[in-house]
Biopython code that builds the backbone (N, CA, C, O; Angstrom):
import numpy as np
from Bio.PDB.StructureBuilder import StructureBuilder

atoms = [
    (1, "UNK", "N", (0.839, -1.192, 0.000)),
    (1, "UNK", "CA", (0.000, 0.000, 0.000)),
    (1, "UNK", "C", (0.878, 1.246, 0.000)),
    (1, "UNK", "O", (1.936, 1.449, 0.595)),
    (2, "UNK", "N", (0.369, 1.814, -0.591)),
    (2, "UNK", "CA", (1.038, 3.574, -0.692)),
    (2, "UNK", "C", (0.365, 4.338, 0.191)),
    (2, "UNK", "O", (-0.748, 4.855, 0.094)),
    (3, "UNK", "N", (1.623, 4.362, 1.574)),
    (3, "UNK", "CA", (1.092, 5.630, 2.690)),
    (3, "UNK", "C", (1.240, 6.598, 1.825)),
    (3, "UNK", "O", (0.118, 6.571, 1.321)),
    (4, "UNK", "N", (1.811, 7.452, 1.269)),
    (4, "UNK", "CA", (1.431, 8.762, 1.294)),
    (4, "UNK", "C", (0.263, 9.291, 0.359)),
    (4, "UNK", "O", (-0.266, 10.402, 0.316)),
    (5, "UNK", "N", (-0.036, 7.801, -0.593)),
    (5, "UNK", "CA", (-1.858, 8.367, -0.767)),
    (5, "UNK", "C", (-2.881, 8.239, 0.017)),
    (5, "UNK", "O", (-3.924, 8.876, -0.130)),
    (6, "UNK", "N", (-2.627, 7.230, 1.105)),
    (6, "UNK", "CA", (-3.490, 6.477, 2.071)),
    (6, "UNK", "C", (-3.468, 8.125, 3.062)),
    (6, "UNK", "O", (-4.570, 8.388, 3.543)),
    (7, "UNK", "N", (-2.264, 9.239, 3.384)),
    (7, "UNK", "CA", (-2.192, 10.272, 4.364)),
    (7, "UNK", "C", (-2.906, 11.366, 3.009)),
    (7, "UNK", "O", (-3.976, 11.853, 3.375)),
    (8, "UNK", "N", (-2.770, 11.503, 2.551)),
    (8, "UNK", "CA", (-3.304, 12.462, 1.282)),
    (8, "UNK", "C", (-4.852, 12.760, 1.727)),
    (8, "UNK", "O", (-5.388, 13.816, 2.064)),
    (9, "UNK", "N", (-5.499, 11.084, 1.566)),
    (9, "UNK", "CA", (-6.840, 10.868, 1.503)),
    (9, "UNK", "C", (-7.465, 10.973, 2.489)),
    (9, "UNK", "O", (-8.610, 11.396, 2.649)),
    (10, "UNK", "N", (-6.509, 10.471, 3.422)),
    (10, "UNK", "CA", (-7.070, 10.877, 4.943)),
    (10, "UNK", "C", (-7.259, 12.266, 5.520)),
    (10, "UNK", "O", (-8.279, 12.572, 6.137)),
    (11, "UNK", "N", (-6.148, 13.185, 5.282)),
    (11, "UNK", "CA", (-6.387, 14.334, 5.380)),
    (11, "UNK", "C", (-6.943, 15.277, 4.735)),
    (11, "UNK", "O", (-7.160, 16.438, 5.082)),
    (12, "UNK", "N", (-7.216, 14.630, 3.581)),
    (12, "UNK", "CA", (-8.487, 15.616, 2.812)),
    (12, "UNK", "C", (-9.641, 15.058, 3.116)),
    (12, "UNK", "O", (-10.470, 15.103, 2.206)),
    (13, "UNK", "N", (-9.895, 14.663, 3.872)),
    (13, "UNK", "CA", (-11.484, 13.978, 4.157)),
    (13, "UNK", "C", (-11.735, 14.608, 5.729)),
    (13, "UNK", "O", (-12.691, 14.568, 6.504)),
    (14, "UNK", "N", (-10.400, 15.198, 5.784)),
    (14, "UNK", "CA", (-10.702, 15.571, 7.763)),
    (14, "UNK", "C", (-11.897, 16.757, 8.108)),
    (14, "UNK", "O", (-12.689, 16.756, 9.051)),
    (15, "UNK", "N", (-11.784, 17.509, 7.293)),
    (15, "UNK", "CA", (-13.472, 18.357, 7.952)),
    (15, "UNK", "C", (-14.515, 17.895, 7.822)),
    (15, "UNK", "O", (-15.540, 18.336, 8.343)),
    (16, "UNK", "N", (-14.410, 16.629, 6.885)),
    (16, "UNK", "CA", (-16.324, 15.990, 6.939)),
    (16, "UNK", "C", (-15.912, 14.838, 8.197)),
    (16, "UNK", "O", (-16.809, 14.599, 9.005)),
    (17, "UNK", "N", (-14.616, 14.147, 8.368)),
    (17, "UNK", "CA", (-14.635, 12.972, 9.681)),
    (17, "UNK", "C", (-14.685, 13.392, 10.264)),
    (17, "UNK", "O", (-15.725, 13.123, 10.865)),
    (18, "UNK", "N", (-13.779, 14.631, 11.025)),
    (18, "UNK", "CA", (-13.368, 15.462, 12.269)),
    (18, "UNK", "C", (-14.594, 16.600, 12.699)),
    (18, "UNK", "O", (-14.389, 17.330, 13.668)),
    (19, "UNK", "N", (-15.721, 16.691, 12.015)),
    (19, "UNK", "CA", (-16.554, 17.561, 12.167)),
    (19, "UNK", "C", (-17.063, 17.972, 13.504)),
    (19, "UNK", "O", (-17.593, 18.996, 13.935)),
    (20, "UNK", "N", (-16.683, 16.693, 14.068)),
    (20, "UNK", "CA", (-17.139, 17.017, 15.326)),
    (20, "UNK", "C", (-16.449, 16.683, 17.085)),
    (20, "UNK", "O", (-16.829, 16.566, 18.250)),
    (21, "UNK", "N", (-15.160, 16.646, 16.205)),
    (21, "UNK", "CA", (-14.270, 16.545, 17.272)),
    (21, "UNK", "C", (-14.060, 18.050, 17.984)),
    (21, "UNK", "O", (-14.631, 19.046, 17.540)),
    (22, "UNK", "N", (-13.324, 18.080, 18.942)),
    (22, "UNK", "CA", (-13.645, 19.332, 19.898)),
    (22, "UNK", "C", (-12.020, 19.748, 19.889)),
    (22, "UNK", "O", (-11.646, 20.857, 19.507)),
    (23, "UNK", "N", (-11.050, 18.637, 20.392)),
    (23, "UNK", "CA", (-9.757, 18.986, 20.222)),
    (23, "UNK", "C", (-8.753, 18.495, 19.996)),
    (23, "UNK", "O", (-9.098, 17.445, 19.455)),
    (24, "UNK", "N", (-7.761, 18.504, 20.025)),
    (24, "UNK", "CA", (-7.242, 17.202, 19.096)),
    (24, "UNK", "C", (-6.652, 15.810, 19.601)),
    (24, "UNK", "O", (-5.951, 15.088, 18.890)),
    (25, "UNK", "N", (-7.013, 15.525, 20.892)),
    (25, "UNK", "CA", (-7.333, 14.518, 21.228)),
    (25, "UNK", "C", (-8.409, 13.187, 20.936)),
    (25, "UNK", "O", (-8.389, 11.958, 20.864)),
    (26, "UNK", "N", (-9.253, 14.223, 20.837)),
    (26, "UNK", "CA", (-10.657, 14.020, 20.012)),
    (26, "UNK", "C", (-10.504, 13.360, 18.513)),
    (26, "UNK", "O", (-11.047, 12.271, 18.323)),
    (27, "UNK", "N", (-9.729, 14.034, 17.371)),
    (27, "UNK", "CA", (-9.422, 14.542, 16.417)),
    (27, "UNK", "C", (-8.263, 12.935, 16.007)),
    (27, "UNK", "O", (-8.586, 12.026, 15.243)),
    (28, "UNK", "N", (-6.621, 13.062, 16.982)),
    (28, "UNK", "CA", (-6.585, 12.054, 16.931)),
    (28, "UNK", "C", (-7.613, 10.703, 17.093)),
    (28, "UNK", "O", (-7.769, 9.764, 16.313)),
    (29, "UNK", "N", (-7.958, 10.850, 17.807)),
    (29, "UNK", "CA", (-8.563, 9.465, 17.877)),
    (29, "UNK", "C", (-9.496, 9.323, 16.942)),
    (29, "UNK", "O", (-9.477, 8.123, 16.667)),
    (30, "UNK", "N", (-10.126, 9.737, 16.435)),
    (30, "UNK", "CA", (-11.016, 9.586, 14.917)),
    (30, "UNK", "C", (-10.071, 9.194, 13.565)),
    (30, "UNK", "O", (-10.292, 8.367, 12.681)),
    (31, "UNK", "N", (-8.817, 10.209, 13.779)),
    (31, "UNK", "CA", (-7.934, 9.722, 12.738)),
    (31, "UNK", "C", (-7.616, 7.927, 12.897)),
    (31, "UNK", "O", (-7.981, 7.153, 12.012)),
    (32, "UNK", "N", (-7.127, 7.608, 13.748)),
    (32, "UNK", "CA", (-7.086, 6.390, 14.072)),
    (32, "UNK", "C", (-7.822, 5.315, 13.882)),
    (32, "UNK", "O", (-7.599, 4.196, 13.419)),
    (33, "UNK", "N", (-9.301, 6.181, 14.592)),
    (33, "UNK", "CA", (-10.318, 5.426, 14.319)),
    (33, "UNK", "C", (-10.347, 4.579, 12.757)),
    (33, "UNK", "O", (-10.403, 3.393, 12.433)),
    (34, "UNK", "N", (-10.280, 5.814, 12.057)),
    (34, "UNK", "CA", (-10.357, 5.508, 10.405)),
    (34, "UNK", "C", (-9.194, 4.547, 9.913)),
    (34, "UNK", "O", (-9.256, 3.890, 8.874)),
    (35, "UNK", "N", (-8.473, 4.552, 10.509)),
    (35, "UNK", "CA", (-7.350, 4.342, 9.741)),
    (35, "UNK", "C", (-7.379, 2.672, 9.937)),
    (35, "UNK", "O", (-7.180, 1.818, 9.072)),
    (36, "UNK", "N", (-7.699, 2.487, 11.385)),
    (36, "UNK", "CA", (-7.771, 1.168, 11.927)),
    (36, "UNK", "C", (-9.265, 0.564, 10.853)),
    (36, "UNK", "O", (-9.333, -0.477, 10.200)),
    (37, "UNK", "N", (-10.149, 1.496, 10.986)),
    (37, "UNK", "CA", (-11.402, 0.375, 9.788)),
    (37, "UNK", "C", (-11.200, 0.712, 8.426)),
    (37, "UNK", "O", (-12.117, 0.336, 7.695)),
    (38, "UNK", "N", (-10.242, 1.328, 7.856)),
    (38, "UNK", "CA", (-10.063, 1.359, 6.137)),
    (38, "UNK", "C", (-9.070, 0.894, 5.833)),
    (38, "UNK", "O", (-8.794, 0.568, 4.678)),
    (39, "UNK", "N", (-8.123, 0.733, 7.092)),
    (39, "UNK", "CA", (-6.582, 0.684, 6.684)),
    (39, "UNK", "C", (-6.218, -0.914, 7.586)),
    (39, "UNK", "O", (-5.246, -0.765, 8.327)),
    (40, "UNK", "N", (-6.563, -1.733, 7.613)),
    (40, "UNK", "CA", (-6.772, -3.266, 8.998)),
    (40, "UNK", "C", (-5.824, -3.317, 8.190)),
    (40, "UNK", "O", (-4.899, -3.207, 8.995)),
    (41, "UNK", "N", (-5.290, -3.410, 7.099)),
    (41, "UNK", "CA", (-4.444, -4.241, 6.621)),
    (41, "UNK", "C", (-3.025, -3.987, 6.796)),
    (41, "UNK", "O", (-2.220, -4.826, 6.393)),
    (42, "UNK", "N", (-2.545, -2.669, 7.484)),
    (42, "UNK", "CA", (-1.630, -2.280, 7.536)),
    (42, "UNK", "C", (-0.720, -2.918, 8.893)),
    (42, "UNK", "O", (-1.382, -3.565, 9.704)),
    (43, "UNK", "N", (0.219, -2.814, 9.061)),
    (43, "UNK", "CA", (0.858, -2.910, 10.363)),
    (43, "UNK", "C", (0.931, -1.997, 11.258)),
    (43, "UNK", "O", (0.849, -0.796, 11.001)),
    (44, "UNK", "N", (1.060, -2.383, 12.169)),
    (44, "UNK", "CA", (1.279, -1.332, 13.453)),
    (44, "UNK", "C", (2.169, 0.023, 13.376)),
    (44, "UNK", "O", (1.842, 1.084, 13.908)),
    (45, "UNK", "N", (3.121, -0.154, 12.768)),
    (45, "UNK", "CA", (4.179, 0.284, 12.606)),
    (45, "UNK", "C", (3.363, 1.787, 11.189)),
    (45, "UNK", "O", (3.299, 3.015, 11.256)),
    (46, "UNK", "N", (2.934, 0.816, 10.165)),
    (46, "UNK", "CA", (2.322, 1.828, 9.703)),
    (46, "UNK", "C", (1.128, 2.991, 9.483)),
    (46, "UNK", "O", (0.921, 4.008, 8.820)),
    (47, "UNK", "N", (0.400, 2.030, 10.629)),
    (47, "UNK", "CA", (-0.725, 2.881, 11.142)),
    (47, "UNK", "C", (0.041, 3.682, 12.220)),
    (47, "UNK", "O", (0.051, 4.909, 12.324)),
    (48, "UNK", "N", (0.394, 3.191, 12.651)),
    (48, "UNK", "CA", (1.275, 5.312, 13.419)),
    (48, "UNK", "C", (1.947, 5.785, 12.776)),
    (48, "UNK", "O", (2.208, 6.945, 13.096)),
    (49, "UNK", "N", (2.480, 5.364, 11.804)),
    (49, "UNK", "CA", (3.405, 6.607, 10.560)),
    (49, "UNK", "C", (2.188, 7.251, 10.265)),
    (49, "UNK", "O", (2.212, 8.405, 10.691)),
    (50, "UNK", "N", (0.916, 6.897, 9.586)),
    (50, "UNK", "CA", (0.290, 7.456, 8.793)),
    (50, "UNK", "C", (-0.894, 8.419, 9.694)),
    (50, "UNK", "O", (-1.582, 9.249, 9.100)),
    (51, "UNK", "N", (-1.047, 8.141, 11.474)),
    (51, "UNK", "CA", (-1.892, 8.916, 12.140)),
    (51, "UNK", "C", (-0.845, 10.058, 12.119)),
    (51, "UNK", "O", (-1.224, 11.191, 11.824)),
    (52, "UNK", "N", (0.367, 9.833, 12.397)),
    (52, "UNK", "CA", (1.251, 10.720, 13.072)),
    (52, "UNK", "C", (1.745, 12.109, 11.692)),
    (52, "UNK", "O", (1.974, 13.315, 11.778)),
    (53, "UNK", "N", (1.731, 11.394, 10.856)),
    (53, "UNK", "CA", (1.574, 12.364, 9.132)),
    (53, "UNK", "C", (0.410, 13.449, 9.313)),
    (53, "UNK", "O", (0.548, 14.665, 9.447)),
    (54, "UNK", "N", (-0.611, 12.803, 9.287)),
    (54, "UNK", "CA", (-1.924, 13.048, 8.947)),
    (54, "UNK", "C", (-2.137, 14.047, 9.788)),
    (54, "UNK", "O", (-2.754, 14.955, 9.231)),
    (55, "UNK", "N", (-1.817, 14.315, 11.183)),
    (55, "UNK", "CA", (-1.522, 15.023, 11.876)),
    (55, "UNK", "C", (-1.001, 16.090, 12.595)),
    (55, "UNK", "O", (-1.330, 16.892, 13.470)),
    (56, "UNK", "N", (0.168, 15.718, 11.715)),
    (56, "UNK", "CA", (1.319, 16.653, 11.234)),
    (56, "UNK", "C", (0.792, 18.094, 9.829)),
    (56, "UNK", "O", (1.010, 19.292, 9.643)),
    (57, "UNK", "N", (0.115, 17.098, 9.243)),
    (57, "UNK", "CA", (-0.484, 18.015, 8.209)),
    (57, "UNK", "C", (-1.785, 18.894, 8.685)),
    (57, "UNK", "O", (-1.908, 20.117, 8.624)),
    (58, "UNK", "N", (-2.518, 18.135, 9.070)),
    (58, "UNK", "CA", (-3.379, 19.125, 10.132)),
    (58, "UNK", "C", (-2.946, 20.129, 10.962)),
    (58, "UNK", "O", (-3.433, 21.260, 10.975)),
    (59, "UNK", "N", (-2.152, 19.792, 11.572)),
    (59, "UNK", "CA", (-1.543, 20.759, 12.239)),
    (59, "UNK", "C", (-0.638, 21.993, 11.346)),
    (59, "UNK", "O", (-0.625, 23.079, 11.926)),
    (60, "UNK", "N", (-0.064, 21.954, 10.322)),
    (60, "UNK", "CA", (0.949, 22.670, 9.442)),
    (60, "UNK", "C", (-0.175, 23.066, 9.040)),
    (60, "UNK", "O", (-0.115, 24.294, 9.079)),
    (61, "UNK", "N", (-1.420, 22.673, 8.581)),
    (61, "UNK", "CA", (-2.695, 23.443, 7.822)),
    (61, "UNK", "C", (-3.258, 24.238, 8.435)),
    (61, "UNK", "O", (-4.087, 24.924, 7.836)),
    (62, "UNK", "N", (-3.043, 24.445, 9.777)),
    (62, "UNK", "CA", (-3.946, 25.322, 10.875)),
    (62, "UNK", "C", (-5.523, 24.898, 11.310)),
    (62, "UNK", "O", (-6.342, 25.605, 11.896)),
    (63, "UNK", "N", (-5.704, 23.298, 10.756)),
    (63, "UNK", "CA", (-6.265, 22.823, 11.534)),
    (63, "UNK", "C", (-7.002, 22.830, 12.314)),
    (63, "UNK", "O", (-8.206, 22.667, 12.115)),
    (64, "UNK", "N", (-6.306, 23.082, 13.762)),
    (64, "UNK", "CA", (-6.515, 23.134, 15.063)),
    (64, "UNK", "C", (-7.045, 24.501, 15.528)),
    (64, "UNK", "O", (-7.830, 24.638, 16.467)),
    (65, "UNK", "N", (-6.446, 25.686, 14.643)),
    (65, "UNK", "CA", (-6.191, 27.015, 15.340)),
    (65, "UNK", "C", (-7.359, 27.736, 14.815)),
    (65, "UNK", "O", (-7.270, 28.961, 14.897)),
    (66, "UNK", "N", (-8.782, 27.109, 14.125)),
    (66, "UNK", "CA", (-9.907, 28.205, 13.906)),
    (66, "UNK", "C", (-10.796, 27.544, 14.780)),
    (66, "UNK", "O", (-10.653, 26.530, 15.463)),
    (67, "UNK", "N", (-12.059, 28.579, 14.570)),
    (67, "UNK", "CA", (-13.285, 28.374, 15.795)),
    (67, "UNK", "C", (-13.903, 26.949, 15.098)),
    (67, "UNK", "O", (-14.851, 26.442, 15.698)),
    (68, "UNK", "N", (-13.466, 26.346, 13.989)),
    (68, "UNK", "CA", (-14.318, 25.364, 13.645)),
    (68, "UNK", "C", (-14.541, 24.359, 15.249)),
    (68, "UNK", "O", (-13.822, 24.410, 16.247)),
    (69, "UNK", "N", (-15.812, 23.476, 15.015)),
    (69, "UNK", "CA", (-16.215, 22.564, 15.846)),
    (69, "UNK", "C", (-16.074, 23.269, 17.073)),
    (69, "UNK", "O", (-15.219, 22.634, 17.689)),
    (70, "UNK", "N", (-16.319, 23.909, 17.535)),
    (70, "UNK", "CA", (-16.741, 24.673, 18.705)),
    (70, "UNK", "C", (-15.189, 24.742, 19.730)),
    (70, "UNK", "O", (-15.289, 24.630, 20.952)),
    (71, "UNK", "N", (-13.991, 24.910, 19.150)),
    (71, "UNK", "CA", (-13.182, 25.138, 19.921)),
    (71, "UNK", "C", (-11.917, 24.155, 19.685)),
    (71, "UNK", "O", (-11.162, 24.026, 20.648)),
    (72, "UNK", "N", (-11.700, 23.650, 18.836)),
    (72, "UNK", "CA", (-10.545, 22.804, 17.820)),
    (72, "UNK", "C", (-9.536, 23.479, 18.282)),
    (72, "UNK", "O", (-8.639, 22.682, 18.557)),
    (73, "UNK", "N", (-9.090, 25.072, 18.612)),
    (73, "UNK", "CA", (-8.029, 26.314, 18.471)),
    (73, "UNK", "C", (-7.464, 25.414, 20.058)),
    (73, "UNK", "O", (-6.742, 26.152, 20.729)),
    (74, "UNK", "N", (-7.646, 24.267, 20.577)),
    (74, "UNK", "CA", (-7.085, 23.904, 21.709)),
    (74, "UNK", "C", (-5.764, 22.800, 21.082)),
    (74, "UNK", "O", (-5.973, 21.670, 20.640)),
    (75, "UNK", "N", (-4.669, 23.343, 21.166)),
    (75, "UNK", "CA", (-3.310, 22.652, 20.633)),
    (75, "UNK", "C", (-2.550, 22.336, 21.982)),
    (75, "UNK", "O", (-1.472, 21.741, 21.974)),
    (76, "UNK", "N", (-2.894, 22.576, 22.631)),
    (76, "UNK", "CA", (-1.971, 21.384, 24.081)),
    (76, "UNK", "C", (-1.473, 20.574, 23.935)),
    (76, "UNK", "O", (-2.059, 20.031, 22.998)),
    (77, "UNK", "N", (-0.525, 19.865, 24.275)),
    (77, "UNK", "CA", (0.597, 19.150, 23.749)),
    (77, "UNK", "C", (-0.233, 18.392, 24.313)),
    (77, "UNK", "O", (-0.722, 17.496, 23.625)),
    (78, "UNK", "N", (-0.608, 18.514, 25.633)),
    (78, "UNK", "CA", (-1.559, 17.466, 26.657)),
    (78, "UNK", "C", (-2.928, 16.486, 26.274)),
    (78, "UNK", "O", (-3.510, 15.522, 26.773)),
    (79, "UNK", "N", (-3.057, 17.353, 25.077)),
    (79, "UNK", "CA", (-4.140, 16.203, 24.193)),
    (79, "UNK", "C", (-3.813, 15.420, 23.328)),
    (79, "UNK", "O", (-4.696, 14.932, 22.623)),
    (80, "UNK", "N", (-2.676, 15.129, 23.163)),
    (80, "UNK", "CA", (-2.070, 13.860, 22.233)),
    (80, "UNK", "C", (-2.004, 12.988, 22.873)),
    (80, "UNK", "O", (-1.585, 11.922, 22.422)),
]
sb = StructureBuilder()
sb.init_structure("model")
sb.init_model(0)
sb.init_chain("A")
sb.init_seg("    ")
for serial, (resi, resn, name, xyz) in enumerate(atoms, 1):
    if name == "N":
        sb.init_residue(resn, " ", resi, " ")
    sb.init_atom(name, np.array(xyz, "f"), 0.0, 1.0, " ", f" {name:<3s}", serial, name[0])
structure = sb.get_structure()
């Protein structure tokens, strides 16, 4: 499988999955969520490369830092 179309797809799909995550604790764990029921086939190893990407890009996109979902703008290291 090709992670970096498998992180592409994932992160362009994040404002209709993540719609209603609150922060990115939240946010992770939906990423995951997905990744674990679209992606079973992967290994361990590459399902955290590809949450930890996906994440990374969210975050470099600003993501986290607008009023979307009622308060997302919460980046605490403490919610990972």
């Amino acid at each position: 499988m090709n992670l970096d179309r498998i992180i592409d797809e994932i992160a362009s799909q994040a404002d209709d999955f993540l719609a209603e995550a609150s922060n990115r604790k939240e946010a992770r764990a939906g990423v995951a969520e997905l990744v674990n029921a679209d992606y079973a086939a992967l290994g361990a190893a590459d399902r955290t490369a590809v949450i930890e990407r996906v994440m990374a890009i969210l975050d470099r996109e600003g993501f986290f830092e607008s009023d979307r979902a009622g308060g997302m703008s919460d980046n605490s290291a403490a919610d990972e």
